[in-house]
C-alpha positions in Angstrom: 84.6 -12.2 22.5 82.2 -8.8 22.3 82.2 -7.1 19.8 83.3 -3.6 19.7 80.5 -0.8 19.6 80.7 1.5 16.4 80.2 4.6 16.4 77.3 6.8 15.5 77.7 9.3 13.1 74.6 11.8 12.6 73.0 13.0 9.4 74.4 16.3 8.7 71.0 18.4 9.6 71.2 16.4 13.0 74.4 18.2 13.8 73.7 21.3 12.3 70.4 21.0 15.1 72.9 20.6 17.9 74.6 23.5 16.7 72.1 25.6 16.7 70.7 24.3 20.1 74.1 25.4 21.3 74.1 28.8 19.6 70.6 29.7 21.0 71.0 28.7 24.8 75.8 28.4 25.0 74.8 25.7 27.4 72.7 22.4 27.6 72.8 19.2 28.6 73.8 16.1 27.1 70.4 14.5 28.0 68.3 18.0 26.7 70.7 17.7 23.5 69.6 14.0 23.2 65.7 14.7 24.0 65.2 17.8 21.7 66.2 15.5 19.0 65.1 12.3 20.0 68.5 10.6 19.9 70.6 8.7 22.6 73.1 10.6 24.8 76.2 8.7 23.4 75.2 9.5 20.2 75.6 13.5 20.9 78.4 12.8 23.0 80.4 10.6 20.1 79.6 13.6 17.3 80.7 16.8 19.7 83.7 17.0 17.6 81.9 17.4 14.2 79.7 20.0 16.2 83.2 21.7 17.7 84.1 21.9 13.9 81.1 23.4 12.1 80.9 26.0 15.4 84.8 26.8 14.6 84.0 29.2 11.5 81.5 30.9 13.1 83.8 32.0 16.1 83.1 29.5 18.8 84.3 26.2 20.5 83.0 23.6 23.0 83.4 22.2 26.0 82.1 18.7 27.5 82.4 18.2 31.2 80.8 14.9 30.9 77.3 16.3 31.7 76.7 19.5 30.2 78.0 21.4 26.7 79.4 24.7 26.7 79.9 26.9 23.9 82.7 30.2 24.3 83.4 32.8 22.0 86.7 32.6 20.7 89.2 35.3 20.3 89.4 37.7 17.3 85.8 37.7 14.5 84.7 34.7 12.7 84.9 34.1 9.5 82.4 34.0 7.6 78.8 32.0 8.5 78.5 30.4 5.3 80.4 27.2 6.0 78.0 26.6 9.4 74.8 27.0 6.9 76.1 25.0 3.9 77.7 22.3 6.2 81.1 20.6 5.2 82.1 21.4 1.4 82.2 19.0 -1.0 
């Protein structure tokens, strides 16, 4: 039997890193993501979603295509930017 792979869940300044990777160039690489901060690819690849969430306040979402991250502007303002610089509430 092999066990089953968790998981990697990133320290909260890690993601707030790829967020603001993303925010400075909309697109990158999984493998420039993973370099800039010295991490594996699967590891930015298993914590897009907590990126997608942190990016929702400030009016944008992501796409993966396997490869390469996208950020878009979604419709309407964003909320507020305190939530992406605090990072979750408690």
């Amino acid at each position: 039997m092999i066990a089953q792979r968790l998981p990697l869940q990133l320290e909260e300044d890690r993601v707030a890193a790829l967020c603001a990777g993303l925010l400075a160039r909309h697109e990158a690489s999984l493998a420039d993501l993973a370099s800039a901060l010295d991490i594996a690819i699967p590891a930015v690849r298993e914590n897009l979603e907590r990126v997608a969430e942190r990016l929702r306040p400030v009016g944008y979402t992501l796409t993966d295509d396997g490869g390469t991250v996208r950020i878009w502007p979604l419709p309407g303002r964003p909320r507020h930017w305190r939530p992406f610089l605090a990072g979750p509430a408690h």
